[in-house]
C-alpha positions as CSV (number, residue, x, y, z in Angstrom):
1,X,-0.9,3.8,19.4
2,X,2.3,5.0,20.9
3,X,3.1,8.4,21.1
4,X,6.7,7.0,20.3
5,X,5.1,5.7,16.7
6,X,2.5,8.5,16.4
7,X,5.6,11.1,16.2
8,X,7.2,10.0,13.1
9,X,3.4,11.0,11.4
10,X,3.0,14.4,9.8
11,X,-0.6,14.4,11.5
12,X,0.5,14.3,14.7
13,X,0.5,17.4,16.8
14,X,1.8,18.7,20.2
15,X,0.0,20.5,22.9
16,X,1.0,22.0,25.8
17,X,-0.7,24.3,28.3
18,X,0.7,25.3,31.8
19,X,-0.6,26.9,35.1
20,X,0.7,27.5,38.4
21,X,-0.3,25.9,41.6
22,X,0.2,27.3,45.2
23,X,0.5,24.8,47.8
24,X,-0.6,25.8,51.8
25,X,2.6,27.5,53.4
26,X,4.7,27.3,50.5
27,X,6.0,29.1,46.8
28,X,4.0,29.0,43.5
29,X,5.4,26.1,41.9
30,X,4.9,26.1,37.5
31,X,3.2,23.0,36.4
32,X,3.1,21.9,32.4
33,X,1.4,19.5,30.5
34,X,1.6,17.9,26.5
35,X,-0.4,15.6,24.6
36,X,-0.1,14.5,21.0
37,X,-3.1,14.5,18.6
38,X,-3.4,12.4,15.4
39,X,-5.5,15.5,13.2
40,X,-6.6,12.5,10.8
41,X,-8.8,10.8,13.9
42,X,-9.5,13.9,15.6
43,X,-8.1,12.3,19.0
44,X,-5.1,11.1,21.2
45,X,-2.8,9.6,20.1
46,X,-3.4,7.5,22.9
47,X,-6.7,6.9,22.3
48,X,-5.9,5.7,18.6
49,X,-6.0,2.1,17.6
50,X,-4.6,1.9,14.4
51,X,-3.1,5.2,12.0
52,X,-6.4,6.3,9.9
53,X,-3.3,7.1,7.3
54,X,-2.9,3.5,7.0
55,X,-5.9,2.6,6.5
C-alpha cells in the first residue's frame, strides 16, 4: 500500500531512528530515518498488499 493511504489507519505506526555519520575531512553530519508499520500485518506498510482491516 501507500504510506499516503496507510496513514489515515489507526494501525499504522511511525518509526524513526537517527545516527550520525562522519565523512573523511569533513563535520559530523545527523542523518534520520522513518518507516510506517501496519501492527495488523506485522510489516511495512510498503510491503502490504491489501489492509488486513479490510479484509
Amino acid at each position: 500500500m501507500r504510506v499516503s493511504d496507510c496513514k489515515k489507519c489507526q494501525h499504522c505506526k511511525r518509526y524513526v531512528w537517527s545516527h550520525s555519520y562522519l565523512p573523511a575531512n569533513y563535520h559530523a553530519i545527523g542523518m534520520s530515518h522513518a518507516y510506517h508499520e501496519c501492527e495488523l500485518a506485522k510489516k511495512r506498510c510498503i510491503e502490504v498488499k491489501r489492509c488486513p482491516k479490510e479484509e
